[in-house]
ZALUM-316396 format. One record per residue (C-alpha): x, y, z; residue in one letter; residue number from 1. Coordinates in Angstrom, 1 decimal. Last residue first. Layout:
{px: X py: Y pz: Z fike: a zator: NUM}
...
% end
This chain:
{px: 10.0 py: 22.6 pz: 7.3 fike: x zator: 205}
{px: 6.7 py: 21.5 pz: 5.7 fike: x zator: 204}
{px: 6.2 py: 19.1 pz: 2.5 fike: x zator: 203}
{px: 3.3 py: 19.6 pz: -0.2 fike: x zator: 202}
{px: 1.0 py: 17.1 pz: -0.8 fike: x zator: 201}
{px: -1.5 py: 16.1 pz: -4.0 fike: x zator: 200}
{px: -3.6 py: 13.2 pz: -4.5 fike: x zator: 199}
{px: -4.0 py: 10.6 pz: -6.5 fike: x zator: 198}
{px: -6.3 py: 8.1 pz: -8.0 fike: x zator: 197}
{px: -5.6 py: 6.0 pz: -11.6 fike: x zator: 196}
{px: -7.6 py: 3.9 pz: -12.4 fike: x zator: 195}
{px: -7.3 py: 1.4 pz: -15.6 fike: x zator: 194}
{px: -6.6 py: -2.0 pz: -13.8 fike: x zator: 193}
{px: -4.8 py: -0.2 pz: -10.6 fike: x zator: 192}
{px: -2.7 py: 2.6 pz: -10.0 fike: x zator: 191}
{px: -2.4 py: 4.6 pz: -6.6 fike: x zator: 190}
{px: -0.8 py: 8.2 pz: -6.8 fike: x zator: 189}
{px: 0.8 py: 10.3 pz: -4.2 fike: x zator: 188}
{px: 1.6 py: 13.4 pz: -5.7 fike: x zator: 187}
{px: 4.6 py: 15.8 pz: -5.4 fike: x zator: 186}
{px: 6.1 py: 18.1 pz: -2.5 fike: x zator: 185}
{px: 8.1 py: 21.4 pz: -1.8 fike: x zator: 184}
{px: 11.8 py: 19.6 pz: -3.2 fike: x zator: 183}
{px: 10.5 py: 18.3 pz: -6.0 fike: x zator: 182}
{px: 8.4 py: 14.9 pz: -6.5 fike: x zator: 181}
{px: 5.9 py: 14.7 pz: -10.0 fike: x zator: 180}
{px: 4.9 py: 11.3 pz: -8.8 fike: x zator: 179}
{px: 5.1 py: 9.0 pz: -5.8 fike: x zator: 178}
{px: 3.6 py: 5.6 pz: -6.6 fike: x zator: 177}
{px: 1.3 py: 3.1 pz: -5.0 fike: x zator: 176}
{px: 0.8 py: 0.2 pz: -6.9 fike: x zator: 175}
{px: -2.2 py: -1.9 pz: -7.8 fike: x zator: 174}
{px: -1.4 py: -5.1 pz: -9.9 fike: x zator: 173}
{px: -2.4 py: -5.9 pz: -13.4 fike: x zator: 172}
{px: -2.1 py: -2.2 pz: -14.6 fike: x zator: 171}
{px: -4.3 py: -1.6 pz: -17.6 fike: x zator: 170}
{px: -3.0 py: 1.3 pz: -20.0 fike: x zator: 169}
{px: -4.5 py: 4.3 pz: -21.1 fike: x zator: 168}
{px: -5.0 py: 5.6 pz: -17.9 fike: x zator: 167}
{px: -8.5 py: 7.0 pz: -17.0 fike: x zator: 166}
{px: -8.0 py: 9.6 pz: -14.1 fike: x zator: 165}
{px: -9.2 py: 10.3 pz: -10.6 fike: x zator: 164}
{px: -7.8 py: 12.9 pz: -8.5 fike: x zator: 163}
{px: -8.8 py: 12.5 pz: -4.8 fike: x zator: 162}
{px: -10.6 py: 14.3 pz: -2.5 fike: x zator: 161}
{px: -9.1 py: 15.0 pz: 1.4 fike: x zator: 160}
{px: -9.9 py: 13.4 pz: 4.9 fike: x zator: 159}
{px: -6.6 py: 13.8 pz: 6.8 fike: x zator: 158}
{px: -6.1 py: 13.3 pz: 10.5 fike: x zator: 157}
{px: -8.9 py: 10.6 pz: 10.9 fike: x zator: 156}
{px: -8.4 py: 8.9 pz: 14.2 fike: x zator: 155}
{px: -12.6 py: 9.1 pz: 15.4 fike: x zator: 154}
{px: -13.4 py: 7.7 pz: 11.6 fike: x zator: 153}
{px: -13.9 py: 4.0 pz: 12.5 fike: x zator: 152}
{px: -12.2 py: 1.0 pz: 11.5 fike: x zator: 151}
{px: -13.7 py: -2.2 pz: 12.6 fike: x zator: 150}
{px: -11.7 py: -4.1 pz: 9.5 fike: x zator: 149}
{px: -10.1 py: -1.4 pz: 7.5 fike: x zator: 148}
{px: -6.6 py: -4.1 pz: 6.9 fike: x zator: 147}
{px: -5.5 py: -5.5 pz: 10.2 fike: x zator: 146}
{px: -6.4 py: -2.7 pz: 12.4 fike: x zator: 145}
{px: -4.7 py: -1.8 pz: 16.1 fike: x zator: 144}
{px: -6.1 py: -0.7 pz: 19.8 fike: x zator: 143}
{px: -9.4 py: -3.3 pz: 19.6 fike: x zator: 142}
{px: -6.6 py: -6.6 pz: 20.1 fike: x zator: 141}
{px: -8.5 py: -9.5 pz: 20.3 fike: x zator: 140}
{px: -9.5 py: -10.5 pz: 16.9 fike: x zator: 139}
{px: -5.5 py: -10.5 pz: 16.0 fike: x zator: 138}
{px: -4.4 py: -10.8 pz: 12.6 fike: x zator: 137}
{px: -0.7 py: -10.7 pz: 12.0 fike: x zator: 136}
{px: 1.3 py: -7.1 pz: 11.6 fike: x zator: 135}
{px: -1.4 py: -5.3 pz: 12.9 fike: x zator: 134}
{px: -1.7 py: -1.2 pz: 11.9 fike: x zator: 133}
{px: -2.4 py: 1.5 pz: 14.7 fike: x zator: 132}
{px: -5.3 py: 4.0 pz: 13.6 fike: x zator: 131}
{px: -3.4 py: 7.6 pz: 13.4 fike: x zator: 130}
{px: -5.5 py: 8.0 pz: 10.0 fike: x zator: 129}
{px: -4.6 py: 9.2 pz: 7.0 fike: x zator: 128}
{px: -7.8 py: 9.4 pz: 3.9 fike: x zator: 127}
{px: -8.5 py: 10.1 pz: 0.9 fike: x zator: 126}
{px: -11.7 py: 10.3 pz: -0.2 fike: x zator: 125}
{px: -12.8 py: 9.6 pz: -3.8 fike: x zator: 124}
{px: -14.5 py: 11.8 pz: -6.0 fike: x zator: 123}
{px: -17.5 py: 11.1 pz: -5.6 fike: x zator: 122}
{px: -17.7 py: 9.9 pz: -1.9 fike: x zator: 121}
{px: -18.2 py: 5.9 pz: -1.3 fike: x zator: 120}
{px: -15.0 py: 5.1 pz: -2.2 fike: x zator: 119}
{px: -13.4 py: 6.3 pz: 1.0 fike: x zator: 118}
{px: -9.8 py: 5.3 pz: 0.5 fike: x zator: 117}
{px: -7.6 py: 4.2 pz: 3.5 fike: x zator: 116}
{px: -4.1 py: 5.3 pz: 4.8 fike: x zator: 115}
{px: -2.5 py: 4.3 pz: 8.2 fike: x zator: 114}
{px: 0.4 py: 6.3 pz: 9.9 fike: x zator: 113}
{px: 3.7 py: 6.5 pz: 10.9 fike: x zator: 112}
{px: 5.5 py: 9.2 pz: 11.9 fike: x zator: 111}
{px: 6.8 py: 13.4 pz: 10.7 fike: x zator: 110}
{px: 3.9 py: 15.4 pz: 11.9 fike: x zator: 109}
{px: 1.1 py: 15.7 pz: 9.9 fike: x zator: 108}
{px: -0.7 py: 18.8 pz: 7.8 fike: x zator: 107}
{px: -4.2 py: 19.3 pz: 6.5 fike: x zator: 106}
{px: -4.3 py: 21.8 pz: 4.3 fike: x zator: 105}
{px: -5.2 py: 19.5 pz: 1.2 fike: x zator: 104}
{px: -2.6 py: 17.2 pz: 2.4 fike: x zator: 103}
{px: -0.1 py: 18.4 pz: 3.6 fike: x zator: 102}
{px: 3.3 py: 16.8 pz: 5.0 fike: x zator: 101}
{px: 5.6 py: 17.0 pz: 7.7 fike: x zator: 100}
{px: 8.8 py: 15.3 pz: 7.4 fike: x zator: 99}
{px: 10.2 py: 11.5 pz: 8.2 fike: x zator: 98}
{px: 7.3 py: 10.0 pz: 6.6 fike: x zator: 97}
{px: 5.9 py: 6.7 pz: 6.9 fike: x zator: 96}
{px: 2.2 py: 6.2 pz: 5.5 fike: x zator: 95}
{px: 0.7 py: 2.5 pz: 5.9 fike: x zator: 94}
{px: -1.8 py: -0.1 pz: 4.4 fike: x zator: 93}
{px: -3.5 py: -1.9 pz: 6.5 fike: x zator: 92}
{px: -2.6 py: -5.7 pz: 6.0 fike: x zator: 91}
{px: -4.2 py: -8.0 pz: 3.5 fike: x zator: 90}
{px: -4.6 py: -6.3 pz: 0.1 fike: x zator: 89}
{px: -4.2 py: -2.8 pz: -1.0 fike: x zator: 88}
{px: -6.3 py: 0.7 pz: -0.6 fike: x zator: 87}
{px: -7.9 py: -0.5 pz: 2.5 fike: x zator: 86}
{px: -11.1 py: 0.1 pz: 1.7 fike: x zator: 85}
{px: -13.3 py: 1.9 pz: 3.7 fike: x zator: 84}
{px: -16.4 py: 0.6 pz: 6.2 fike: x zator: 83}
{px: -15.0 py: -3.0 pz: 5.9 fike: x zator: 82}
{px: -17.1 py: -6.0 pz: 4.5 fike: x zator: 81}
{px: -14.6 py: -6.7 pz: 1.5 fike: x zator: 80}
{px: -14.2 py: -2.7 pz: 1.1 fike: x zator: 79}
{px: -13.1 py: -3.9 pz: -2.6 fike: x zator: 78}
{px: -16.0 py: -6.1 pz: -3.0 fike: x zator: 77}
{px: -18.8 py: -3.6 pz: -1.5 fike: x zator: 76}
{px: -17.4 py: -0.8 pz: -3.4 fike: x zator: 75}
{px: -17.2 py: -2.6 pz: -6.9 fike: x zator: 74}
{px: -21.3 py: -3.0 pz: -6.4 fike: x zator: 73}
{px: -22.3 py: -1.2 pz: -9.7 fike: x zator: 72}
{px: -19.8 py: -2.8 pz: -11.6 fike: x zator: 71}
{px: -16.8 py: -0.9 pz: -13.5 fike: x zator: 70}
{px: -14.4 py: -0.4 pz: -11.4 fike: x zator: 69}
{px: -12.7 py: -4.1 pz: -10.5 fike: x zator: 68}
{px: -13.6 py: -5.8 pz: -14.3 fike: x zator: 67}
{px: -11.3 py: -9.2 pz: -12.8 fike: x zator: 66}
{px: -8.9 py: -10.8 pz: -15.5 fike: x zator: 65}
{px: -6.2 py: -11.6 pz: -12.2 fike: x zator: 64}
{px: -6.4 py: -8.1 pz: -11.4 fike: x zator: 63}
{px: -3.4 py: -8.7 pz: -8.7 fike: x zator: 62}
{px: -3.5 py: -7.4 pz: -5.3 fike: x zator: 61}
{px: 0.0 py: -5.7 pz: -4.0 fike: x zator: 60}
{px: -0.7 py: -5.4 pz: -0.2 fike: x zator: 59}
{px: 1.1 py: -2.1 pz: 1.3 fike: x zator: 58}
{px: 3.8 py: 0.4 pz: 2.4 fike: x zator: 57}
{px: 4.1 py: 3.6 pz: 1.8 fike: x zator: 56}
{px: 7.2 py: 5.4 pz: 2.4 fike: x zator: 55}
{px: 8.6 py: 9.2 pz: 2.7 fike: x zator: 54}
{px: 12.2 py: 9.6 pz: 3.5 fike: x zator: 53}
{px: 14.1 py: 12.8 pz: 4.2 fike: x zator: 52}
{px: 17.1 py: 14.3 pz: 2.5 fike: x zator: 51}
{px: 20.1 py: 15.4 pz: 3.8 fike: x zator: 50}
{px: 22.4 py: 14.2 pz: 1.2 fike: x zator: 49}
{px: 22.1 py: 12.9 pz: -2.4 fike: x zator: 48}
{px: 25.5 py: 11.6 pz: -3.2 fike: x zator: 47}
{px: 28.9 py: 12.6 pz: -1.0 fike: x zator: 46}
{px: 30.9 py: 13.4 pz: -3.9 fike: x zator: 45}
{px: 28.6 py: 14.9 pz: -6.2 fike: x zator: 44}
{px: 26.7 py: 16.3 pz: -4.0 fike: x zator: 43}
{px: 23.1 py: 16.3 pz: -4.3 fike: x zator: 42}
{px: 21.0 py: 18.4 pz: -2.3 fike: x zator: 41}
{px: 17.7 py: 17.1 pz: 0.0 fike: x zator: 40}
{px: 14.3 py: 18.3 pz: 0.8 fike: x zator: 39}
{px: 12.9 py: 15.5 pz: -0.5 fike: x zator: 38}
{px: 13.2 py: 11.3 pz: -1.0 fike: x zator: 37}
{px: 11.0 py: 8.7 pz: -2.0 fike: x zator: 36}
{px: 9.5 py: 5.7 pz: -1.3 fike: x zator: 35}
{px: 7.4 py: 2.5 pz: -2.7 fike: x zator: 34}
{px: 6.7 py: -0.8 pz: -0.8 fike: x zator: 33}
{px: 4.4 py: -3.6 pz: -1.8 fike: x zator: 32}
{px: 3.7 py: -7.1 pz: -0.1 fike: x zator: 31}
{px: 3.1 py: -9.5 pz: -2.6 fike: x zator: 30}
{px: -0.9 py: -10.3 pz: -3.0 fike: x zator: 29}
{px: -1.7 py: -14.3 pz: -3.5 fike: x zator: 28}
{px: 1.6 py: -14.8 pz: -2.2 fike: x zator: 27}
{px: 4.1 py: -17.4 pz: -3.4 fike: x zator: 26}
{px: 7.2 py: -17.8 pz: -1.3 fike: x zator: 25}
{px: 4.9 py: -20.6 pz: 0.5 fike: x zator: 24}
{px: 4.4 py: -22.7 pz: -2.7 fike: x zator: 23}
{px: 8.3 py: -22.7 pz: -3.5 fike: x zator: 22}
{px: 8.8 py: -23.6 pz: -0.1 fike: x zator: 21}
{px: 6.7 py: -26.6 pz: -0.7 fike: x zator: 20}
{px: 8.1 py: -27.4 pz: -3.6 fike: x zator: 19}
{px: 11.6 py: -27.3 pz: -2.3 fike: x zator: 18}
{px: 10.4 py: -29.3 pz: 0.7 fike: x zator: 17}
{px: 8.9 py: -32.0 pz: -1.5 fike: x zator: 16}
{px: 12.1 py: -32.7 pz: -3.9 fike: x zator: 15}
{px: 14.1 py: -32.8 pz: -0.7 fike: x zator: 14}
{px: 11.7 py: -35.6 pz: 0.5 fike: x zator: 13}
{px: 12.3 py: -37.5 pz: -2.7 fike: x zator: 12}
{px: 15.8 py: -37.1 pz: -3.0 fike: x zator: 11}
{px: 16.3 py: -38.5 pz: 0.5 fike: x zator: 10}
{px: 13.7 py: -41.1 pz: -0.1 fike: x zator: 9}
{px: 16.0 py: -42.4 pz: -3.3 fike: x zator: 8}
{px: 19.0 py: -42.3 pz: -1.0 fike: x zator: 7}
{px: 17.6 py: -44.7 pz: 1.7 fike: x zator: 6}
{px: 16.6 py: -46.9 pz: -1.2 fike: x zator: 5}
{px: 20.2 py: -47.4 pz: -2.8 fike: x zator: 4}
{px: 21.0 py: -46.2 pz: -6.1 fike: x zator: 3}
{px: 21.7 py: -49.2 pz: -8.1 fike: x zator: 2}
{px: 24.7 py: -48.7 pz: -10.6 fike: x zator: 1}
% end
């Protein structure tokens, strides 16, 4: 049976788009998102009720064979030209939290806000900002940061050390994680290649 030439670029063109899709569904550094929950009970009808959400949201860069920590100029290719680093990939990455929090006796209010990591203090700085985050990259707009780009220190709510620990294990793409969670608080850890920097928060009424 001869397939007629009309169908044959059909096939062909279809073949195309789904690569092509399949190219653009590929990112260099997947969006990341972890959360948690406090200050709720758990019924065991209704669930886990009343509890507040705390998010972070960010660029999930992958170590792709790369020695990140160990040179002497890892600060200058994770900042990437910026005065901090953005503690991800791509977009700034972001703190939502629908209760206060503390951070080394610094409190904020329940919002959104941006997070960076000073790596030029030993140990590390963390840091919450009320800098606005872009969604797309805009040179023009001064109010918002994509990424730590022309960041600058005047928004700073938080500026508090960090934990750093050796893990045991190399993890191939940084991740944010909450750990040790109860109702009063937990830690906010990133991991990445064999890093692993946190820092502690407790959460208000």
């Amino acid at each position: 049976m001869k397939i007629p030439s009309s169908a044959w670029i059909i096939l062909l063109v279809c073949v195309a788009a789904g690569g092509a899709l399949a190219q653009e569904q590929r990112v260099a550094s997947p969006a990341g998102r972890s959360a948690t929950q406090v200050g709720g009970t758990y019924d065991e009808r209704a669930g886990y009720v009343g509890g507040q959400w705390i998010e972070i949201t960010y660029g999930r860069p992958i170590r792709r064979g790369r020695e990140l920590f160990g040179p002497d100029d890892y600060r200058e290719f994770l900042n990437d030209g910026a005065p901090l680093w953005r503690a991800g990939a791509n977009r700034t990455t972001q703190l939502i939290t629908e209760a206060p929090l503390t951070f080394g006796g610094q409190t904020i209010q329940p919002g959104t806000y941006t997070v960076f990591i000073d790596l030029a203090t030993d140990p590390w700085t963390f840091v919450v900002s009320n800098w606005a985050a872009q969604q797309e990259y805009d040179f023009e707009n001064k109010e918002a940061l994509f990424g730590a780009y022309y960041y600058t220190p005047d928004k700073d709510v938080v500026r508090t050390p960090m934990r750093q620990e050796t893990s045991p294990y190399t993890h191939d793409q940084l991740s944010w994680q909450f750990l040790d969670v109860s109702a009063n608080g937990g830690r906010l850890a990133l991991f990445w290649e064999d890093v692993i920097a946190s820092v502690a928060f407790t959460v208000g009424d």
